[in-house]
C-alpha positions in Angstrom: 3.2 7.6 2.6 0.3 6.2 4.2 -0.6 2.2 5.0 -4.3 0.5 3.8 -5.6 -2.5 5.4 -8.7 -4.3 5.9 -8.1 -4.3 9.7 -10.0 -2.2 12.6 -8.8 0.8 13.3 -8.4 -0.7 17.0 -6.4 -3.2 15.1 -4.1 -0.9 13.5 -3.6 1.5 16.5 -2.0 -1.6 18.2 -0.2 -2.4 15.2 1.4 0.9 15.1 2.2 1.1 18.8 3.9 -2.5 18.6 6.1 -1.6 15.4 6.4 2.8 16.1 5.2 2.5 12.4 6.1 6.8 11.1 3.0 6.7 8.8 -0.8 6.6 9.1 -2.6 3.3 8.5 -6.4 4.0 7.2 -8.8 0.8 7.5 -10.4 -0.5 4.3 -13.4 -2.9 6.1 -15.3 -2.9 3.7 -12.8 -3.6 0.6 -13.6 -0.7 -1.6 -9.9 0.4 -1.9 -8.9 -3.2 -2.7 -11.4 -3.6 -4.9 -10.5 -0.5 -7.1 -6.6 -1.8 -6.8 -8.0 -5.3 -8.2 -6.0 -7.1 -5.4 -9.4 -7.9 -3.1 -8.9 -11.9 -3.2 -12.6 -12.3 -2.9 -12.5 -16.2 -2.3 -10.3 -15.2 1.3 -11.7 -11.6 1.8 -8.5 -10.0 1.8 -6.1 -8.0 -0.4 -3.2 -9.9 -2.0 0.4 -8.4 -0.9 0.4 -5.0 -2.5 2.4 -1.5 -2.7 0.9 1.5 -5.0 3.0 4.5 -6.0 0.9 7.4 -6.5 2.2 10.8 -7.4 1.2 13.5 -5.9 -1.5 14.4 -8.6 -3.3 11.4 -7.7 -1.6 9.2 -10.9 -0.8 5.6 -10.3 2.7 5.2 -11.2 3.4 2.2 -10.2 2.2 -1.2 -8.6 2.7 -4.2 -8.1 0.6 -7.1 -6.1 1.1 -11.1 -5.2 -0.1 -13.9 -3.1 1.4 -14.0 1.0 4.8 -15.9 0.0 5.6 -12.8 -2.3 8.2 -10.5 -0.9 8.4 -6.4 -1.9 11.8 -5.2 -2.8 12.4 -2.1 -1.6 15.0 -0.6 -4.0 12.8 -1.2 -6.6 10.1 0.8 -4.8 12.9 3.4 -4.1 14.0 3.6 -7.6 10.7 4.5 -8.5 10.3 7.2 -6.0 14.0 8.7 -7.4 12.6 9.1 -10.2 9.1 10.8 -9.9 11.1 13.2 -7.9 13.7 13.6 -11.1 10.9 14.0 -13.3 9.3 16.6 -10.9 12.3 18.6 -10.8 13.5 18.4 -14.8 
C-alpha cells in the first residue's frame, strides 16, 4: 500500500512522523498521477478525496473519488482486497 499526495516530500515526512503512518507516501507536485486518476480538481489544484485498488499486475480494480465532506468506508475497501486475494488463490 502506498499514499499519493500533492504535498512536499518535507511535507509528508512530517506527516508520517506525526501519525507513525506504516506505508510510504510519494509526492505528486505536479498532478500527473491525479490527472491520469481524473480526480485533479483543476479549479482548486488538488485531488478530490480518492482510494485506488490496483492489483498487483498493475490493473485498477477498484476506485472510488469525492469532494472533502466525503468519507471512505473501509470495509468496503477491505471487501475488495478479500477478494482479489480469493481470486488470486482460486
Amino acid at each position: 500500500m502506498i499514499g499519493i499526495s500533492g504535498d512536499s516530500l518535507p511535507c509528508h515526512k512530517a506527516f508520517v512522523e506525526a501519525r507513525a503512518v506504516p506505508f510510504p507516501l510519494l509526492s505528486d507536485m505536479h498532478r500527473s498521477v491525479m490527472a491520469a486518476y481524473g480526480v485533479l480538481d483543476e479549479d482548486r489544484n488538488v485531488a478530490f478525496r480518492s482510494t485506488f485498488v490496483v492489483d498487483r499486475d498493475g490493473v485498477l480494480r477498484w476506485g472510488q473519488a469525492g469532494d472533502r465532506q466525503m468519507t471512505r468506508d473501509g470495509r468496503e475497501i477491505l471487501r475488495v482486497l478479500d477478494r482479489i486475494q480469493a481470486l488470486r488463490t482460486a
